[in-house]
C-alpha positions, 0 to 999 in steps of 0.5 A, a space after each residue: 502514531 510514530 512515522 517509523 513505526 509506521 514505515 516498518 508496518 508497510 514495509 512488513 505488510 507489502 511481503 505479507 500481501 506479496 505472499 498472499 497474492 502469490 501463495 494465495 496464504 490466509 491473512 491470519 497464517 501469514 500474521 502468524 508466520 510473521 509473528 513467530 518467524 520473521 525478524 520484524 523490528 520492535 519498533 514496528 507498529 504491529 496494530 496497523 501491520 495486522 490493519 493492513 494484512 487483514 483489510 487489504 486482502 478482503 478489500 482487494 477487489 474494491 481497492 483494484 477498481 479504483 486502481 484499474 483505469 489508470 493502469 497501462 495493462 491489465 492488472 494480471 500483469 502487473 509485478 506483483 510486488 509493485 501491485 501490493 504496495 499499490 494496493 496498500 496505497 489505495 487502501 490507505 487513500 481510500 480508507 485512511 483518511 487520517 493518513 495525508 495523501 502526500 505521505 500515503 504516495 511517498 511511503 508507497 515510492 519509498 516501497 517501489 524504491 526498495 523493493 520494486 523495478 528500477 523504473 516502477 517507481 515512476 508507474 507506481 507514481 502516477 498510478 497513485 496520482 490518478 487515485 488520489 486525484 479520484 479519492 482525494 479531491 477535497 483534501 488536494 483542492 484544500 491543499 492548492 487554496 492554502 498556496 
């Protein structure tokens, strides 16, 4: 696993999920599109881009429910480009545990910085606190008995 590569799949896969959310695009119309008409890097780790764009969408209501009570508003209003890199993050805290917590958060705020408003890497920040604290428990505690 290469962390660049990595940071490219998520950084593809927040625009596929952005589109899918907006136009509502089949997860394997939009990997197409990518694939034949988008400038990705070659270093990009395209099984985990696929990962995401495919899962993401068929889990979106299980990953929205443990997001949702720690939302400020409902989730309709949410920016839709801070609302994907949400859902990729939850996915990533709920379903990838081989991937740490700490750097499932970091790449998302790195996302929100990038992409995101001027302040919502702060919502995206402790939004993804709460989820990790809700999915993560274990992995946290473990983290605070080592220091």
């Amino acid at each position: 696993m290469n962390p660049k590569a990595r940071r490219y799949a998520r950084q593809y896969a927040v625009q596929a999920i952005y589109q899918w959310q907006i136009a509502h695009t089949l997860p394997a119309d939009i990997e197409s599109q990518f694939l034949t008409h988008q400038q990705m890097s070659k270093k990009t780790d395209m099984l985990y881009f696929k990962e995401l764009i495919h899962a993401i969408p068929r889990l979106y209501e299980e990953l929205d429910d443990h997001m949702v009570p720690f939302l400020s508003r409902p989730i309709d209003e949410l920016d839709p480009v801070e609302l994907a890199i949400l859902r990729l993050s939850t996915f990533e805290l709920a379903k990838r545990l081989d991937i740490p917590y700490r750097v499932a958060i970091n790449e998302a705020l790195e996302l929100t910085k990038k992409y995101g408003s001027i302040e919502g890497y702060k919502f995206v920040n402790g939004v993804l606190d709460h989820v990790a604290q809700k999915l993560r428990s274990k992995e946290i505690a473990a983290e605070k008995n080592k220091s």
